[in-house]
C-alpha positions as CSV (number, residue, x, y, z in Angstrom):
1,X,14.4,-11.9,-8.4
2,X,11.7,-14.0,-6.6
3,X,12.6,-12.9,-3.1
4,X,12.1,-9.4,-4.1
5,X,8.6,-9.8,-5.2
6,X,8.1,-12.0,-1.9
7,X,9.2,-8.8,-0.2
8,X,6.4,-6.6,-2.0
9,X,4.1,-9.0,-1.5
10,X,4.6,-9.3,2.0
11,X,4.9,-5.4,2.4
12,X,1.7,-5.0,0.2
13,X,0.0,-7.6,2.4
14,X,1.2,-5.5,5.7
15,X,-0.1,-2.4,4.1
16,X,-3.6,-4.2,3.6
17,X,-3.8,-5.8,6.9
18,X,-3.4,-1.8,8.7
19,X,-5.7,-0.8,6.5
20,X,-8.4,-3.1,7.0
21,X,-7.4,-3.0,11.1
22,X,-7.5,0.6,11.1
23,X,-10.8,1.3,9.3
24,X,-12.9,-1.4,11.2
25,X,-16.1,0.5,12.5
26,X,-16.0,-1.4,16.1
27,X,-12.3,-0.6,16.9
28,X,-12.9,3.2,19.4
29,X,-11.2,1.7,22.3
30,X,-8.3,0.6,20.7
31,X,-8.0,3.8,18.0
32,X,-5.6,5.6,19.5
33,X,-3.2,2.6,19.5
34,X,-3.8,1.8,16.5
35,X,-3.0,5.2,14.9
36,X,0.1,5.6,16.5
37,X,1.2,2.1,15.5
38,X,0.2,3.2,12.0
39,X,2.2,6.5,12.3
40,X,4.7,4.4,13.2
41,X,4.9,1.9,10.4
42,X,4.3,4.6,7.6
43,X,8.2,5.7,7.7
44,X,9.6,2.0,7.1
45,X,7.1,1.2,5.0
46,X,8.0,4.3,2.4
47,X,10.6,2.0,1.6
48,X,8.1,0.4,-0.6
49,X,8.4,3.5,-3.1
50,X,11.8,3.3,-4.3
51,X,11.7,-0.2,-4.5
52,X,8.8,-0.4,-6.0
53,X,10.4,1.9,-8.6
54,X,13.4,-0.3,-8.9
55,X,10.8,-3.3,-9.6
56,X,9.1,-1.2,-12.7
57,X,12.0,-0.5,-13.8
58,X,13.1,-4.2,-14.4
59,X,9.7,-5.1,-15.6
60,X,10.0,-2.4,-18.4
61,X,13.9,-3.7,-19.1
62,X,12.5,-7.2,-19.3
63,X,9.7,-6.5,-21.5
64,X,11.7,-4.1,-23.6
65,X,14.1,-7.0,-23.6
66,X,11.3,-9.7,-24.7
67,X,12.1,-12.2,-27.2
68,X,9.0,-11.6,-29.8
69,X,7.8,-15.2,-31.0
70,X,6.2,-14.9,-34.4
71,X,5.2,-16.7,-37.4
72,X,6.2,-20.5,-38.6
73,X,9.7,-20.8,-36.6
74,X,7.8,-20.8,-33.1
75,X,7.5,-23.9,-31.7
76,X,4.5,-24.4,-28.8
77,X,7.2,-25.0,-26.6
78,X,8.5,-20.9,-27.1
79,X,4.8,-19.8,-27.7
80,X,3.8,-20.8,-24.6
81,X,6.7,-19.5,-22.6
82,X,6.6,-16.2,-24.3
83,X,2.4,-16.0,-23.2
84,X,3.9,-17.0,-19.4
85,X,6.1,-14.5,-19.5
86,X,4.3,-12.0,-20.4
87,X,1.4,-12.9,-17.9
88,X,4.5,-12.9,-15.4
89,X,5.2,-9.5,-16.1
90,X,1.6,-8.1,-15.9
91,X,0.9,-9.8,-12.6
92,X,4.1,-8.3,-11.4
93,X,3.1,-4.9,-12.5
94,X,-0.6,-5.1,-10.8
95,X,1.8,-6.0,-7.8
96,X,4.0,-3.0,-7.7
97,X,0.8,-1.0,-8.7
98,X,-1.2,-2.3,-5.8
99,X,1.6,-1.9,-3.2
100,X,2.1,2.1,-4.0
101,X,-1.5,2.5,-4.2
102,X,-2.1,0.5,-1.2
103,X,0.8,2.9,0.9
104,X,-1.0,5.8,0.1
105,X,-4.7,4.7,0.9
106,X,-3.0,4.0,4.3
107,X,-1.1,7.4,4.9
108,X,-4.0,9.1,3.2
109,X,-6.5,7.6,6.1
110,X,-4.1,7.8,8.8
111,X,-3.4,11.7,8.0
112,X,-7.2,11.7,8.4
113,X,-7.9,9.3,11.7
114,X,-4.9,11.9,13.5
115,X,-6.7,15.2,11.9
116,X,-10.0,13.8,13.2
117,X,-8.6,13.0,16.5
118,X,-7.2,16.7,16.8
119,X,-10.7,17.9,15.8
120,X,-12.6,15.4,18.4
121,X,-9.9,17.0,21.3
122,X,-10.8,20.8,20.1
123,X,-14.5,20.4,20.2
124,X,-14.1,18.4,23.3
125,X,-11.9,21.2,24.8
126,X,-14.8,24.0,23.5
127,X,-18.0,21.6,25.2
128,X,-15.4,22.3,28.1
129,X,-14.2,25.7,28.2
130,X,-18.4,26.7,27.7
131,X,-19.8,24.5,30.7
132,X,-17.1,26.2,32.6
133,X,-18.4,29.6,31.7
134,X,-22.1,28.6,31.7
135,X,-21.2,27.5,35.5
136,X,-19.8,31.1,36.6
């Protein structure tokens, strides 16, 4: 199960680095590219959503699951991997949470980077359609 967590991670990681690339203030001349390489990415990247849902659903099985460690007949040995498991599972679910939210702060602000660039080119094509009529 470790190399599917790498995978989130690594996805979750990707997600963060667009969205930290694409909302740097100093970035106009490369905007454009980097929207459309963020269009771009969104589609394989919604892979993170189903498996992400596959993930939750072995963190719940696992913790339904659990072994519960009470009273005399618990060594320190079983106490203390029954605590890192259940730290395991926590940190894995702030992963799988962090990855979805992550994807949709990213297709959230790229649906608004292309709606602002369709905005910039209207009012651009207005500014020009009324210095062409103020000229005649």
């Amino acid at each position: 199960m470790a190399l599917e967590w790498g995978i989130l991670g690594v996805a979750a990681g990707v997600e963060l680095l667009l969205l930290l690339v694409i909302t740097l203030p100093g970035a106009q001349s490369l905007r454009k590219t980097l929207i459309s390489f963020s269009r771009a990415s969104l589609r394989p990247l919604l892979t993170v959503v189903p498996f992400s849902c596959f993930l939750l659903m072995d963190i719940y099985w696992k913790y339904d699951h659990l072994p519960t460690c009470e009273g005399s007949e618990c060594t320190s040995y079983e106490l203390d991997r029954h605590y890192k498991s259940v730290l395991k599972m926590q940190r894995n679910l702030l992963l799988v949470g962090g990855a979805l939210v992550l994807y949709w702060l990213l297709y959230r602000v790229t649906f608004m980077l292309v709606c602002m660039e369709q905005l910039h080119l209207q009012v651009k094509k207005f500014k020009d359609a009324d210095i062409k009529e103020a000229d005649k």
